[in-house]
N, C-alpha and C positions, 0 to 999 in steps of 0.2 A: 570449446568447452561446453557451450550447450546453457540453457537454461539456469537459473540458481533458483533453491525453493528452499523453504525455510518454513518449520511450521510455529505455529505463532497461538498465544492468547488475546484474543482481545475485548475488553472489558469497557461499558458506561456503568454509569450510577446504577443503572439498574438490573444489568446482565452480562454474563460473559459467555466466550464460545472461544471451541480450539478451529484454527482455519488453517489452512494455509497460502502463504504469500510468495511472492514471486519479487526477486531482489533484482531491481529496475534500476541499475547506476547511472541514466539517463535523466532520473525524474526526481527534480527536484523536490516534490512534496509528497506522502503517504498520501493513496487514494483506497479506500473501502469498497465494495459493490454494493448497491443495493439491497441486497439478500442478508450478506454480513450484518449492516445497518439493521434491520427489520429484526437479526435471528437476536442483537445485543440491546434492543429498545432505545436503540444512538439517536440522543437527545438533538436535533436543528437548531443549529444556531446562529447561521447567515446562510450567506452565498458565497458557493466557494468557484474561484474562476482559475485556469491556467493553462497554459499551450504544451501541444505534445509535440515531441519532434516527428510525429508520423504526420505524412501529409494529407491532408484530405483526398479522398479520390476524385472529385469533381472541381474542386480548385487548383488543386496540387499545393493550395497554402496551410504552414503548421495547423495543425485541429486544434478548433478552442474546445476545452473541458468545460463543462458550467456544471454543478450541480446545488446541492446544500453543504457547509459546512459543519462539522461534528469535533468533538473533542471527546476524544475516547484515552484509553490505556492500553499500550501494546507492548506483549514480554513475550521474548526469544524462550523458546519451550526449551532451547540445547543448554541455555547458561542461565537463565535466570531474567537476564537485564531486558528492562524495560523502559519506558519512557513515554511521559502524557504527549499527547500529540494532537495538533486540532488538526483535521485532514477534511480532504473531499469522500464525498456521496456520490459517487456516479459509474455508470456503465460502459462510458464513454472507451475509458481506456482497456478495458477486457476483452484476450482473445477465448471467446464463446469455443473454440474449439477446446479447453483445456478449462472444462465445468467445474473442475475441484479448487479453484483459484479465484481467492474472497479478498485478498490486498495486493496489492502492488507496493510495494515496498521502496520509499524515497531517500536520496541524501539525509532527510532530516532525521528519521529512522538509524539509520548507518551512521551517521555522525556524531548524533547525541548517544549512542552508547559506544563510540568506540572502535566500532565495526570492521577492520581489515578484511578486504577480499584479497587472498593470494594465487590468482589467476595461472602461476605458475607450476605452485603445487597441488592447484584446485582446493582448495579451502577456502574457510572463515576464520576469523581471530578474534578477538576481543583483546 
């Protein structure tokens, strides 16, 4: 089936911006890049830490994530729905080969609104 991308709003108190994200049914949390961060004025407000299931290449042990935590607002541009979310700040988990991709999209994203992937007939639900 290839890749899912989904293009998204995402909004702090102070800024929004249209990105798009990449639907990761591996990861458990919404993570942001950097750049996204900086383009929405995304407020810091701890430390946000989680494991990927990609392996390090020098250990071979799951990658830890570290970055800042944020609390932004993220809405599906296809249907509307959206949902506050506190996610990580980090670069960690972005493949640099595919520059146009500002979130990684998590369970908690897909969940809280509802989310159906239909892997079969290749779609989305709500």
């Amino acid at each position: 089936m290839g890749r899912k991308y989904i293009a998204l709003r995402i909004k702090s108190k102070r800024n929004s911006a249209f990105v798009v994200g990449f639907i990761d049914t591996g990861a458990d949390e919404t993570v942001i890049s950097p750049r996204a961060a900086k383009r929405i004025k995304a407020e810091k407000i701890g430390i946000f830490r989680a494991l990927s299931a990609s392996k390090n290449l020098e250990t071979g042990k799951p990658l830890e994530i570290v970055g800042d935590l944020t609390e932004i607002e993220i809405e599906d541009c296809m249907n509307g729905k959206s949902s506050m979310l506190r996610c990580g700040i980090s670069e960690e988990p972005f493949d640099y080969e595919e520059e146009d991709v500002d979130v990684i999209v998590g369970l908690d994203f897909l969940q809280g609104n509802g989310m159906v992937l239909d892997f079969r007939k290749r779609r989305r639900e709500v």
